[in-house]
N, C-alpha and C positions, 0 to 999 in steps of 0.2 A: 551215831556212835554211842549215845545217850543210853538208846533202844539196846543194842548190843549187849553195852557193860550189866544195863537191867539184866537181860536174859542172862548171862554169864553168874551175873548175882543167885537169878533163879534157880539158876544150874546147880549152884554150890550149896541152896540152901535144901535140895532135893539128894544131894549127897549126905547132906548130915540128918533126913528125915530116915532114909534108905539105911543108915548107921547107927539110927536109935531102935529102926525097927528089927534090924538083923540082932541084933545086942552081940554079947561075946563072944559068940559062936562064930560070929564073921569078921572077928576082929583078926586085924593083920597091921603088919609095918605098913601097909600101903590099900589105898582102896582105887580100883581099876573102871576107867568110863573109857565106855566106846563112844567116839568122836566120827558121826559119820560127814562126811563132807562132797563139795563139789569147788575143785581147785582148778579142772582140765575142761570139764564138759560146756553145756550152754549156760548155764550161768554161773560161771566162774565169777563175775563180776562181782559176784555177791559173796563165792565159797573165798577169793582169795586177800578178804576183808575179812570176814566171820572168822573163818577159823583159826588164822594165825590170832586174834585179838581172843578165841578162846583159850587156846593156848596160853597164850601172856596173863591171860588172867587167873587161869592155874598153878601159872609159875608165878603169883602175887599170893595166889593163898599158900602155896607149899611153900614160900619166904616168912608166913607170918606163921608154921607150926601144923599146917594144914586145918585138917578140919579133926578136931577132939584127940589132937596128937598124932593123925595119920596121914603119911603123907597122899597124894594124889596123882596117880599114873595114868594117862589118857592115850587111848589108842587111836589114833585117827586115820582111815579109811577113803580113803576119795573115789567114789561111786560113782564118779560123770552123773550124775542126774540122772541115772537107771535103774529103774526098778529092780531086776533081776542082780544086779550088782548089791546094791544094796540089803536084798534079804541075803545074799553070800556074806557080805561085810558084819552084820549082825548073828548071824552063825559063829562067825570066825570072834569076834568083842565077844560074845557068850562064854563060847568054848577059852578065853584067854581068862574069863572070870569076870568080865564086866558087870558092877550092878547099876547100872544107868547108863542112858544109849541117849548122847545128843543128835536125835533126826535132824535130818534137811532135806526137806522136798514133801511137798504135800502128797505127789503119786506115792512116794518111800512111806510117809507117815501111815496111808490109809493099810498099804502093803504090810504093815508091820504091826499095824493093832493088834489081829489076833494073836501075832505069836505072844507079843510084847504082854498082853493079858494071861495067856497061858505060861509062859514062862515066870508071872510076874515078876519082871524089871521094867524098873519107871523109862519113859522115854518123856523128853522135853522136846515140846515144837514151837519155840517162840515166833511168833507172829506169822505161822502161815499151817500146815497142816490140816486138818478135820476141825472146824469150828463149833460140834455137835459134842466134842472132847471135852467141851467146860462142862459137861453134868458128869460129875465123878460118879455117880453110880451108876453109869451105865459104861464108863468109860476108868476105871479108876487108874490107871496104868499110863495115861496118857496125861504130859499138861501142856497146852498150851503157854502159861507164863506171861506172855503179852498179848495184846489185842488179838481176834483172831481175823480172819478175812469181813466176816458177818459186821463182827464189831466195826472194822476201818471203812465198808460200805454204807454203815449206818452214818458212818462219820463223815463221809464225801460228800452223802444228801444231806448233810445236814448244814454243811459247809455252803453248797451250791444253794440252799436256798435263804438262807446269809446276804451271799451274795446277790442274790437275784432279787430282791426283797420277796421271797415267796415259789412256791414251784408248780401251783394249779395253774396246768395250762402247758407248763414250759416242754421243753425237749430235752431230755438227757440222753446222753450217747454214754455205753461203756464200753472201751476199746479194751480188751482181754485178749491173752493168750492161751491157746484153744486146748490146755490141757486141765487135769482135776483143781489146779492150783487158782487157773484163772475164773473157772466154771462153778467155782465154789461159793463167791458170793448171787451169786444170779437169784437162788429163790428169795432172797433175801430186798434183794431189787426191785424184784417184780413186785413182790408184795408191798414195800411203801410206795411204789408208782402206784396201786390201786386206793392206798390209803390216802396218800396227798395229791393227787390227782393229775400227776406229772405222765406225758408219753417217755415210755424208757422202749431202745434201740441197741440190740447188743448189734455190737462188730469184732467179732471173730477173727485173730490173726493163728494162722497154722503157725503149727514149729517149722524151721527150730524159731520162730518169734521175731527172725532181725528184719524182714521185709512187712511192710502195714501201708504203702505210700496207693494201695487202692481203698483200702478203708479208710483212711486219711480222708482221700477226695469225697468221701459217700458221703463220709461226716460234714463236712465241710461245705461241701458244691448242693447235695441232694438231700440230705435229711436236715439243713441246717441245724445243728446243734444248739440252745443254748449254753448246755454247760457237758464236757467231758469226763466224765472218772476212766482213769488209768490205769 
């Protein structure tokens, strides 16, 4: 929830960057964000925590004055976790006047760079998205905000060899979900497997992601794992 309120924080202080840069020209009683979400699809588990807690946290700044006197209007979109849904939902926040689009979903985020770039309006992908997003000049339209996948991979090996006292030699298993989201940290994997000298095993669970109990066993029975990232 920590993680959340941070991004939320992110979110709000990309509103009043987006409202120094517009200056008076875009001033209005009200500044307008597209809130894209996943409240119905497969990971609801996540949309139907996030978004209402974004929410709430816009209805905290528009109780303290909003942001430099304006209040904040947030159109939220629930996209089931579909790409094509998604590039309609961000058509439709554009065309309402949105200048900042809260993405969700790494398939959504990659899908929406270009426009997001060309149309320049900021989009925010806290802690999942395009991890390649932290070099603003190649990306400037895009933020991250929290760790990115790259980042929290670095942070599992780095965790697993903590605990293992060391990882030359050992076995790492990463059990993913076989879309952009889960396939994102992989180069990143591979590569300290060859720096610190650890065997890495990816296992691949298809969508929609709820069944793994055969990769489970591979791990487990035939590759013995030392340690899992998930």
């Amino acid at each position: 929830m920590n993680r959340v309120l941070r991004s939320l924080i992110g979110a709000s202080v990309a509103v009043g960057a987006v409202l120094a840069v517009a200056g008076p020209a875009a001033a209005s009683h009200e500044i307008v964000i597209g809130l894209e979400c996943d409240r119905t699809g497969p990971t609801q588990v996540v949309g139907v925590n996030l978004c209402p807690g974004y929410d709430d946290y816009i209805a905290l700044v528009n109780s303290r004055g909003g942001v430099a006197g304006h209040r904040l209007k947030v159109i939220e979109i629930d996209h089931e976790y579909k790409v094509p849904a998604a590039v309609e939902a961000y058509e439709r926040q554009k065309k309402d006047g949105a200048v900042l689009i809260g993405l969700y979903g790494t398939p959504q985020t990659y899908a929406l760079t270009q426009k997001l770039t060309e149309d320049r309006i900021p989009g925010t992908s806290p802690g999942f998205g395009r991890a390649d997003a932290t070099d603003g000049t190649r990306y400037p339209y895009i933020f991250p905000i929290a760790a990115t996948y790259w980042s929290q991979a670095t942070a599992a090996v780095k965790f697993a060899g903590d605990q293992l006292k060391g990882l030359r030699g050992k076995k790492i298993a990463y059990l993913f979900y076989d879309n952009p989201a889960g396939r994102e940290p992989i180069p990143v994997l591979e590569n300290l497997a060859k720096r610190e000298e650890f065997q890495l095993r990816l296992f691949a669970v298809p969508p929609p992601g709820v069944e793994m109990g055969a990769q489970v066993l591979d791990i487990a029975q035939r590759y013995r794992a030392d340690f899992v990232v998930a």
